[in-house]
C-alpha positions as CSV (number, residue, x, y, z in Angstrom):
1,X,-20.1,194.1,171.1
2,X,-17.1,192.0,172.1
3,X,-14.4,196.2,172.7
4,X,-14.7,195.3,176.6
5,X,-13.6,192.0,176.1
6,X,-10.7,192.7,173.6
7,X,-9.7,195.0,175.9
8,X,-10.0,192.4,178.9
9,X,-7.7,190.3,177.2
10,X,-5.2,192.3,176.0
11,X,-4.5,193.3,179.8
12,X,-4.9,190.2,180.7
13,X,-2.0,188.7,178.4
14,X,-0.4,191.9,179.8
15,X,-0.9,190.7,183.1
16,X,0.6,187.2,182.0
17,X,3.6,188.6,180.9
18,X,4.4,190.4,183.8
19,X,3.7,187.4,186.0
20,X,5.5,185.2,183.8
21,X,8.9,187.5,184.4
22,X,8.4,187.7,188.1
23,X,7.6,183.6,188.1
24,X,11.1,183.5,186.3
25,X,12.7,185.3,188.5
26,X,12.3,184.0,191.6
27,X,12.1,180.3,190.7
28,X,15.4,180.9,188.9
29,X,16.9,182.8,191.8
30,X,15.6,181.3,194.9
31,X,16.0,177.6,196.1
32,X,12.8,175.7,196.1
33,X,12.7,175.3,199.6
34,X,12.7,179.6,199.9
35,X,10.1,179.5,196.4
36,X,7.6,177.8,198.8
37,X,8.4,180.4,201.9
38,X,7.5,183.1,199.3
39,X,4.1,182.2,198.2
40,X,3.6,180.5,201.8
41,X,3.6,184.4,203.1
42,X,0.8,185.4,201.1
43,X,-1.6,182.8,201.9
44,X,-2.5,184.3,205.5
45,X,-2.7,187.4,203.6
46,X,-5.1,186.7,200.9
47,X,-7.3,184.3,203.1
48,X,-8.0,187.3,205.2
49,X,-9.0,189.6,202.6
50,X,-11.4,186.8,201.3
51,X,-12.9,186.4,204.8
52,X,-13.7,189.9,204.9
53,X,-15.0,190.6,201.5
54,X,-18.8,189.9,201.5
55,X,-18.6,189.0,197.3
56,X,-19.1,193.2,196.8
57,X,-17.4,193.3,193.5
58,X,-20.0,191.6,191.0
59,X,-22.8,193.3,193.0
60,X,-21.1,196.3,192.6
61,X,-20.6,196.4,189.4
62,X,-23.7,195.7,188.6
63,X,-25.2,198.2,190.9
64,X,-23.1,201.1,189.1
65,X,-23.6,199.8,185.7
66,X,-27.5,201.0,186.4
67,X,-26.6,204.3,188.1
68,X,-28.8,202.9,191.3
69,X,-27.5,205.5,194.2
70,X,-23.9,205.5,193.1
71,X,-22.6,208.0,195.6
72,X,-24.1,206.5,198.6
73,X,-22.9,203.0,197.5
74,X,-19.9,204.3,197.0
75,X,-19.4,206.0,200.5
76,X,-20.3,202.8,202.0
77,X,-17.9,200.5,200.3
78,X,-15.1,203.3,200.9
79,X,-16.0,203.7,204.9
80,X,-15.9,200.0,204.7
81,X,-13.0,199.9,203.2
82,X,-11.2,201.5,205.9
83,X,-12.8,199.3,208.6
84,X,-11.5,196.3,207.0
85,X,-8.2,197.0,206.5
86,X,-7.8,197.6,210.7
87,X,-9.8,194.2,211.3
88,X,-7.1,192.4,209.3
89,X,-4.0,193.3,210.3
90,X,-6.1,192.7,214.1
91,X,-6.4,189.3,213.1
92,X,-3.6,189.0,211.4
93,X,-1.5,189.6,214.7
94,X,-3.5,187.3,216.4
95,X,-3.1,184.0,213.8
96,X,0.5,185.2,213.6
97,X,1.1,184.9,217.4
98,X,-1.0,181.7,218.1
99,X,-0.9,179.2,215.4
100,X,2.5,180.3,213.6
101,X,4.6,177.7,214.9
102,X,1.9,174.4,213.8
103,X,0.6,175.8,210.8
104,X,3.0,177.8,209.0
105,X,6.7,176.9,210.4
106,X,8.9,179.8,209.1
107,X,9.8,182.8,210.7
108,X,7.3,185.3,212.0
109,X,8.7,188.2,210.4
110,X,8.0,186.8,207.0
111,X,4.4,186.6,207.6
112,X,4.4,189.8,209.2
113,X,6.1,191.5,205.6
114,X,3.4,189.6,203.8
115,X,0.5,192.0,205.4
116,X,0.7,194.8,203.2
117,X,-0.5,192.4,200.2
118,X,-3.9,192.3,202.1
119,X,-4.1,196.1,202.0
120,X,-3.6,196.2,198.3
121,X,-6.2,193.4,197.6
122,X,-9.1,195.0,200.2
123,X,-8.4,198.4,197.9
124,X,-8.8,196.4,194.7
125,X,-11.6,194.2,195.2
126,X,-13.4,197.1,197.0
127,X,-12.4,199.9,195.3
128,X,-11.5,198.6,191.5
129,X,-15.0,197.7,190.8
130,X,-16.4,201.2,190.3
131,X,-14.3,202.1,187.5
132,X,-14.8,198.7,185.6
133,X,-19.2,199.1,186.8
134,X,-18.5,202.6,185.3
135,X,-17.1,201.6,182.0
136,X,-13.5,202.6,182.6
137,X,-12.1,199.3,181.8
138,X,-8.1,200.6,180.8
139,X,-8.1,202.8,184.5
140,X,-9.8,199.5,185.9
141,X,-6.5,197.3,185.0
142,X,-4.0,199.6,185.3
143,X,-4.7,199.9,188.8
144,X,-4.5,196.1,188.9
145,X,-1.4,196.1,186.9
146,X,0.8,198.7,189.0
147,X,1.9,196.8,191.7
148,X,2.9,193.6,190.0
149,X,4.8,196.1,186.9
150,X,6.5,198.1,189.6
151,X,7.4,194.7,191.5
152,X,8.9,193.4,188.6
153,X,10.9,196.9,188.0
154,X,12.8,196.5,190.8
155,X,13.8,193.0,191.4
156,X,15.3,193.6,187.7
157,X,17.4,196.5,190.1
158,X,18.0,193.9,192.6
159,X,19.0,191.4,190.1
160,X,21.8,194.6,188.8
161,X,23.0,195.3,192.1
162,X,23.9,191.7,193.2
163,X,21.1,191.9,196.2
164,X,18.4,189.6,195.3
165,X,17.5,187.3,198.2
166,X,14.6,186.1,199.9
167,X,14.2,189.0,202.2
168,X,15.1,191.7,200.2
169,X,12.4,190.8,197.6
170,X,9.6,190.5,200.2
171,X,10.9,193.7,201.6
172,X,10.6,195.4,198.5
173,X,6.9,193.7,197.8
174,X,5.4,194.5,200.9
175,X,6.4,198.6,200.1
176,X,5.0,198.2,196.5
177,X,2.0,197.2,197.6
178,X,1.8,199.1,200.5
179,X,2.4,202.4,198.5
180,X,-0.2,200.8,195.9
181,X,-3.2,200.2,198.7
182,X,-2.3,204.4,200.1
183,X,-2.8,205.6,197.0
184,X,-5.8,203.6,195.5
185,X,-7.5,204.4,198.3
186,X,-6.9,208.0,198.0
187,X,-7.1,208.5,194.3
188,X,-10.6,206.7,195.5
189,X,-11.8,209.5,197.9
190,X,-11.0,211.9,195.3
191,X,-12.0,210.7,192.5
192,X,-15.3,209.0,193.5
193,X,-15.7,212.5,196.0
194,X,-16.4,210.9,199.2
195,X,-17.3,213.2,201.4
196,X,-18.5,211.0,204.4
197,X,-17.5,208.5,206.1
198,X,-20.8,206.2,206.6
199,X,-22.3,203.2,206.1
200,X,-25.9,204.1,203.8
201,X,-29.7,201.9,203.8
202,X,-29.2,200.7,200.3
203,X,-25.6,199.3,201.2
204,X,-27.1,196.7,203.5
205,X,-29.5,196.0,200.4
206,X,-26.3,195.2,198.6
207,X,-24.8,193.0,201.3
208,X,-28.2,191.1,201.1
209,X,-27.8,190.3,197.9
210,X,-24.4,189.4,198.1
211,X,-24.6,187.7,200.9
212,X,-24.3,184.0,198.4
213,X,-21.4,185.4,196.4
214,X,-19.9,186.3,200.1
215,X,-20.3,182.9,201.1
216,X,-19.2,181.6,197.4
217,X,-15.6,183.2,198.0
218,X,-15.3,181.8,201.5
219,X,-15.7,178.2,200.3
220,X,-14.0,178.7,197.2
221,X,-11.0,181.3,197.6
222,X,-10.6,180.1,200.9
223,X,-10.5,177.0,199.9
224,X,-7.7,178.1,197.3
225,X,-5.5,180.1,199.8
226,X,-5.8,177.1,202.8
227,X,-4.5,174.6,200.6
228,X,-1.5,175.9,200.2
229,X,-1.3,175.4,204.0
230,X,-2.3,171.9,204.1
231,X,0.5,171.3,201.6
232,X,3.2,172.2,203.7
233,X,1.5,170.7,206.4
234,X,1.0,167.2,205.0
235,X,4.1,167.6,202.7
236,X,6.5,170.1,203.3
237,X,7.6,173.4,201.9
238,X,9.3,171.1,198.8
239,X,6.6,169.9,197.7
240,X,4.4,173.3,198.6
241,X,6.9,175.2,195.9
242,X,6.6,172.3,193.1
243,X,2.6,172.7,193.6
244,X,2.7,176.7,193.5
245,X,4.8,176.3,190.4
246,X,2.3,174.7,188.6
247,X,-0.3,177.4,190.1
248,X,1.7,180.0,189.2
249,X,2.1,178.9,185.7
250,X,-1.5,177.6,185.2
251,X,-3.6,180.3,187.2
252,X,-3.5,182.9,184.1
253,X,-6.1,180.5,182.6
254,X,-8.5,181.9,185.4
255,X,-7.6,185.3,184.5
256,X,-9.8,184.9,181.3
257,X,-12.6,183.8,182.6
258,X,-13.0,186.1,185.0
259,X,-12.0,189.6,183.1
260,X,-14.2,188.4,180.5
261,X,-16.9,187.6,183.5
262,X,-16.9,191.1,185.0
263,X,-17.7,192.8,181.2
264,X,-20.9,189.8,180.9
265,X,-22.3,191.4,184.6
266,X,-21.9,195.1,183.2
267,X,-23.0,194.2,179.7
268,X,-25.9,192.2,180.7
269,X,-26.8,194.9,182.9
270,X,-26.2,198.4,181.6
271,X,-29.3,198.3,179.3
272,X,-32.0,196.2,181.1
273,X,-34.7,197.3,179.6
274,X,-33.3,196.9,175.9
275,X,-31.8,193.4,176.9
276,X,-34.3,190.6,177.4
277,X,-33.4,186.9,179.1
278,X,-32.6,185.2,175.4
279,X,-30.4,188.2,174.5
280,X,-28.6,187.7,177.6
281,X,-28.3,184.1,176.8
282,X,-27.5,184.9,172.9
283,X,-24.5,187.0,173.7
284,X,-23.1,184.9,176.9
285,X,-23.2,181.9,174.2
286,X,-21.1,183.9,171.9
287,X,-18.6,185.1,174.2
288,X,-18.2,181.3,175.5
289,X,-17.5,180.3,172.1
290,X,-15.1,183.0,171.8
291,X,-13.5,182.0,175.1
292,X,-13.2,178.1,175.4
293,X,-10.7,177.9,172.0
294,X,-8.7,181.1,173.5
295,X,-8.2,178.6,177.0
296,X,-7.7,175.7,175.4
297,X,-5.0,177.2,172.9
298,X,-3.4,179.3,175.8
299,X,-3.4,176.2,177.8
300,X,-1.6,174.1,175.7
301,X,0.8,176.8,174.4
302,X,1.5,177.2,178.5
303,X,1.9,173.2,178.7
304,X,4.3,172.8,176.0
305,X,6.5,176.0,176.8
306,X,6.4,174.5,180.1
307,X,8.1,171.7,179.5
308,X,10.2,172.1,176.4
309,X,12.1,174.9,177.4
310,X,11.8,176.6,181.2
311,X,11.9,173.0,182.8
312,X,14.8,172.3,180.2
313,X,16.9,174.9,180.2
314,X,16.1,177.0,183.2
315,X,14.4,175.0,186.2
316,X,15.5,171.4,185.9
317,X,15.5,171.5,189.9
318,X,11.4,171.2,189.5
319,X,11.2,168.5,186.7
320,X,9.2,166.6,189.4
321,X,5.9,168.7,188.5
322,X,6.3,166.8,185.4
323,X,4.0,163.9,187.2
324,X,1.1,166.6,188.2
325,X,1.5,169.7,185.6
326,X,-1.1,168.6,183.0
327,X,-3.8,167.9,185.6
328,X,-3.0,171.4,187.1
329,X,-3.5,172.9,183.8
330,X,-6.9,170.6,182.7
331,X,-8.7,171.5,186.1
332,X,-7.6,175.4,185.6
333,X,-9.3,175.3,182.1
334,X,-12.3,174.2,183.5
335,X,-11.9,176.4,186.4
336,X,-12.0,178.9,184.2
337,X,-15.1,178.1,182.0
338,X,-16.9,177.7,185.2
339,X,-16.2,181.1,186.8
340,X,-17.2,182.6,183.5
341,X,-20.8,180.6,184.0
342,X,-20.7,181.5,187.6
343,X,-20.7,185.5,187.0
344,X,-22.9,185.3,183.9
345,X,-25.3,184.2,186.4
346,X,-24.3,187.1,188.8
347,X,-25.4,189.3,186.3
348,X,-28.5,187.9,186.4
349,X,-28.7,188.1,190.4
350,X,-29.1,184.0,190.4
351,X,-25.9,184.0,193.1
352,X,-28.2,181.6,194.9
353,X,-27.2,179.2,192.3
354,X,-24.0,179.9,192.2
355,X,-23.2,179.4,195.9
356,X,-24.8,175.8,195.4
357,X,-22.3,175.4,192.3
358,X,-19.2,176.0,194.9
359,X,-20.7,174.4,198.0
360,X,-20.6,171.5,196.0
361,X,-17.3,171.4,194.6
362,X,-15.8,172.6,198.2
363,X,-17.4,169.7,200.0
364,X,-16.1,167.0,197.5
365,X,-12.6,168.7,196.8
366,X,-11.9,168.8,200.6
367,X,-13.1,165.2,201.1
368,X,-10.6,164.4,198.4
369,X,-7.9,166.3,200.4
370,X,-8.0,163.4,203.2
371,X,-9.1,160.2,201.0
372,X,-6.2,161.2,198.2
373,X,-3.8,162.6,200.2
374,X,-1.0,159.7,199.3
375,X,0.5,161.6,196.5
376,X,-0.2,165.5,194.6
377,X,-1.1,163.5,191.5
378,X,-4.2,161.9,192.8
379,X,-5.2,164.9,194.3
380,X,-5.6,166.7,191.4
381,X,-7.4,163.9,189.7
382,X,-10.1,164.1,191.6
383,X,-10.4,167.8,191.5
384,X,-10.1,167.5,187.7
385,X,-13.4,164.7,187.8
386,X,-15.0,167.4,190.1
387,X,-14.9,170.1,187.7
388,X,-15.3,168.4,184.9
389,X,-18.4,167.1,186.6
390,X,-19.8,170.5,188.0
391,X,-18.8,172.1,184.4
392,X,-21.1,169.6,182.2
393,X,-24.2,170.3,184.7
394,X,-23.8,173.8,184.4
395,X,-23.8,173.8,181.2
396,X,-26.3,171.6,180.7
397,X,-28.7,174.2,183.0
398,X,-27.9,176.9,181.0
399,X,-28.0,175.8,177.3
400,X,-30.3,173.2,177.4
401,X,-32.8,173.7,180.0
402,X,-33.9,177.3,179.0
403,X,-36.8,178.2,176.8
C-alpha cells in the first residue's frame, strides 16, 4: 500500500541532502549580504511561473491516473507549455525594466541570470506530472533531482578551482537549469509522442476544474515568493538572508507533505470504482499517521543540528536566526500537514474547499505582514497561530464530521 510513499521519501531525504550541501555551501562561502542577493534572484523567477500555472499538476495527475484522453491532455499541456515559457521571459523583461530599482535594488543582470530557473519549473510542474499520474514515480524525481545534483557537482569544481563567487555560481545555475528545462521538454515530446501542437476540448475541462487550485497557488505560492520581496523592502537584504536561511533549512518539512500528497491523488484515484469515500478516508488516515511522527522527528532532528553544530561551528555570522528559527520550523510542520490535507482533497475534486483553506490563511497572514511588521519574530508568530488555527479546522472537517 504505502511502495509510492517509501519511495516518495526516500527521494525526498535525497532531495534534502542535496539541498543541505548546496545550503552549505553558499552560506559558508558567500557574505550574508550576497546569501540574500542569491535567493532574492529567484523570487521574480518562481512568482512568474506560479502566475502562469493554472494548479495543472494535481488535476493532471489525477486525469492520467484514470487514462481519461491521455494523449490529447497531454498535447495540450505540452503546446501550453511552450506558450508559457515566451509569456514569462515577456514579462519578465518588463518587471525587470520598470520596478527593478524600488523593489528589488541589486543589479539587473542578476535578475536577468535568474530567468532560466522559470524555464526549469514551467517544464516540471507541467511536464513532471505525467510520469508520477502514470505510475513512474523514480523517472518522476529524478527529473526533479537533476538540476539541483548537477548544481551541486559543479560548485564542488568551483570550490577546487578557487572560483566560487556570487556570479560565477548564478552563472553556472542559470545553464543547469537551462540545459535541464531543453531537455525535459524534449524527452517530453518524445516520450509522451506529441505530435501536434494544439490546445484540445477536454483541456479547457481541465482548466475548469482547476481553476480553485490555480487560484490556490496564486494566493499561496505567491504569497511565499512576494515575501521575500517585502523583506528586503521593509528590512534589507541582511535580514532577507537570515529569513531565507531558516526557509532554506526548514522548507524540506514541505517536501513530505507534498510527495506524499501527489501518491494520495493517484492512489485515491487509479481504482475508483474499487475505492469508495471511507476507503479513501481509511487510507488518508493511515498515511497521516505515518506522516505527522516522520515531520515532527525530522523537524526536531533539523532544529537541533541547526543549532548545535552548523550555527556553531560553521555559520556563527547568522546566530541571530536564533530569535525566529523554531517558529520557522513549527509553522513549516504545520504547513506541511496542511498541504497533505489540501491534495487529499484534490483527489477527491473538493479544490473548492481547498481554495477557501488558502484564501483564508492569505488574507490574515498578509494583514499580519503590516500590523507585526516591528520585528521577524512576531511575524512568524502569528503565521504559526494561523496555521495552527486553519490545521485544527481541517482536521476537525475531515475526521470528525464525516459519516
Amino acid at each position: 500500500m504505502f511502495k509510492n510513499i517509501y519511495i516518495s521519501q526516500l527521494f525526498t531525504g535525497i532531495s534534502f541532502i542535496v539541498s543541505f550541501f548546496l545550503l552549505f555551501i553558499t552560506t559558508y562561502y558567500l557574505s550574508v549580504e550576497e546569501r540574500g542577493i542569491f535567493g532574492l534572484i529567484y523570487t521574480l523567477p518562481s512568482l512568474l511561473v506560479t502566475l502562469t500555472d493554472f494548479g495543472i499538476a494535481p488535476i493532471l495527475i489525477r486525469y492520467i491516473s484514470k487514462n481519461e484522453d491521455s494523449n490529447k491532455i497531454l498535447a495540450s499541456i505540452f503546446t501550453l507549455h511552450i506558450i508559457r515559457v515566451f509569456v514569462i521571459i515577456f514579462i519578465a523583461f518588463i518587471i525587470i525594466f520598470i520596478f527593478n530599482d524600488y523593489l528589488f535594488k541589486i543589479p539587473s543582470i542578476y535578475l536577468y541570470l535568474g530567468l532560466p530557473v522559470a524555464f526549469s519549473l514551467s517544464a516540471n510542474s507541467y511536464l513532471s506530472p505525467y510520469f508520477f499520474g502514470s505510475n513512474k514515480i523514480i523517472k518522476y524525481y529524478l527529473f526533479l533531482l537533476f538540476p539541483n545534483f548537477v548544481v551541486l557537482i559543479f560548485c564542488v569544481v568551483l570550490l577546487l578551482l578557487d572560483q566560487y563567487d556570487l556570479i560565477n555560481i548564478i552563472i553556472l545555475s542559470a545553464s543547469v537549469y537551462f540545459i535541464h528545462s531543453i531537455y525535459l521538454t524534449y524527452y517530453f515530446w518524445d516520450y509522451a509522442a506529441i505530435k501536434k501542437f494544439k490546445v484540445y476540448k477536454i483541456f479547457y475541462n481541465l482548466l475548469n476544474e482547476s481553476k480553485f487550485l490555480y487560484f490556490s497557488n496564486i494566493l499561496n505560492y505567491g504569497f511565499v515568493y512576494i515575501f521575500p520581496i517585502f523583506l528586503n523592502y521593509s528590512f534589507g537584504l541582511v535580514t532577507l538572508s537570515y529569513v531565507l536561511f531558516c526557509i532554506a533549512i526548514a522548507d524540506k518539512l514541505l517536501l513530505v507533505g507534498d510527495s506524499v500528497g501527489y501518491e494520495i491523488i493517484r492512489r485515491i484515484n487509479v481504482e475508483t470504482d474499487k475505492l469508495n469515500f471511507h476507503k479513501k478516508q481509511k487510507y488518508f488516515s493511515k498515511v497521516v499517521l505515518y506522516v505527522t511522527p516522520v515531520l515532527i522527528l525530522s523537524a526536531i532532528l533539523i532544529f537541533l543540528f541547526t543549532k548545535f553544530v552548523l550555527l556553531e561551528y560553521w555559520f556563527q555570522k547568522y546566530l541571530p536566526v536564533l530569535e525566529f528559527l523554531y517558529l520557522v520550523i513549527y509553522s513549516f510542520i504545520f504547513q506541511g500537514l496542511i498541504r497533505l490535507y489540501q491534495q487529499f482533497y484534490n483527489g477527491l475534486g473538493d479544490t473548492k474547499f481547498t481554495f477557501l483553506i488558502i484564501l483564508f490563511g492569505f488574507i490574515f497572514k498578509t494583514i499580519c505582514l503590516f500590523l507585526a511588521n516591528e520585528s521577524i519574530t512576531n511575524i512568524y508568530l502569528c503565521f504559526l497561530i494561523i496555521d495552527f488555527i486553519i490545521l485544527t479546522f481541517i482536521v476537525m472537517k475531515t475526521h470528525l464530521n464525516h459519516e
